[in-house]
C-alpha positions as CSV (number, residue, x, y, z in Angstrom):
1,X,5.3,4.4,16.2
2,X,6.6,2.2,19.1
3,X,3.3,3.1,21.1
4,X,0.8,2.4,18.3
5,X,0.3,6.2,17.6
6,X,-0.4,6.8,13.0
7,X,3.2,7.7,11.5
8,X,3.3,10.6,9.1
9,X,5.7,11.1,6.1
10,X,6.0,7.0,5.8
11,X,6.4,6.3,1.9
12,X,4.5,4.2,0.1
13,X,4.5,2.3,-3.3
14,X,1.3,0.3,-4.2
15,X,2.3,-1.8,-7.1
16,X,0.4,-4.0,-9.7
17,X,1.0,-6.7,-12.5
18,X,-1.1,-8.7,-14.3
19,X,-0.2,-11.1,-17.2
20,X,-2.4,-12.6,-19.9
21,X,-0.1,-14.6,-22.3
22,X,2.3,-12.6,-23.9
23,X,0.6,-9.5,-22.7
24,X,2.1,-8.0,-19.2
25,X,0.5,-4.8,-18.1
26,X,2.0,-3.2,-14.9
27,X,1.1,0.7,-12.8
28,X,2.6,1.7,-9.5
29,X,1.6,4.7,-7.6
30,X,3.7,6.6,-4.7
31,X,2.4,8.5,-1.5
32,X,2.9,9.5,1.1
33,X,0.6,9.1,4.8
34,X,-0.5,12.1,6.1
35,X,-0.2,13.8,9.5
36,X,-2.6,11.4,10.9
37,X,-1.2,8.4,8.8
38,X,-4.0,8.5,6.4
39,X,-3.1,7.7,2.8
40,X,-5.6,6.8,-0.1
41,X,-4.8,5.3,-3.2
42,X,-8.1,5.8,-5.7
43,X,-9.4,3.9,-9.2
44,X,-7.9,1.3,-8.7
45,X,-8.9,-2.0,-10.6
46,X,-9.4,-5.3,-8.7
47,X,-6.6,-7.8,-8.2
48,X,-3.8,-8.3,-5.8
49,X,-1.9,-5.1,-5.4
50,X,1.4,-5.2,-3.6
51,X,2.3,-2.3,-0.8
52,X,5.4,-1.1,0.6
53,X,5.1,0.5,3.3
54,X,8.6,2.5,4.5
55,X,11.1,-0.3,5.1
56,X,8.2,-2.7,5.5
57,X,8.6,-6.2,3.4
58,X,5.7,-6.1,0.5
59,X,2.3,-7.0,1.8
60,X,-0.4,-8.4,-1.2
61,X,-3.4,-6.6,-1.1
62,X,-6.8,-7.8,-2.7
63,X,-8.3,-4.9,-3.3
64,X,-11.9,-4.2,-5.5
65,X,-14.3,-1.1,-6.9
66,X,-15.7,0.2,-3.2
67,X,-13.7,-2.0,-0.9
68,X,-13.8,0.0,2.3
69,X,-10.9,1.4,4.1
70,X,-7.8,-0.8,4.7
71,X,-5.1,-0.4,8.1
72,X,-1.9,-1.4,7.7
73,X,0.2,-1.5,10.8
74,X,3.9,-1.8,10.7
75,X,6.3,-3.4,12.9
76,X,8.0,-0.9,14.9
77,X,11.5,-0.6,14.5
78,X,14.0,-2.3,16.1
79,X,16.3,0.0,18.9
């Protein structure tokens, strides 16, 4: 929120695409943070992954097996 506080109930959309010739392969995933703003998104492959976050523009995300924990902090919005 405006004072840096987690927001819960944001939704999120963690999106991937990869491309190999004529092969495309795609998955996206929904959540939802938590009370405390927590959210986990689990086996996932390595790559760029793109998030939305709420009303957020999409952020790319290079995520791999056991990357540690990731915070995203969005802009607060405009009153």
């Amino acid at each position: 929120d405006g004072r840096g506080a987690p927001l819960a109930g944001v939704p999120l959309d963690l999106a991937w695409l990869h491309r190999s010739g004529a092969v495309r392969s795609s998955s996206i995933r929904r959540g939802v943070s938590g009370r405390d703003g927590a959210f986990r998104f689990e086996g996932l492959g390595p790559g760029p992954h793109q998030l939305i976050a709420g009303d957020e523009p999409r952020r790319i995300l290079a995520v791999a097996p056991g990357s540690g924990p990731l915070e995203v902090r969005l802009d607060p919005a405009p009153r």
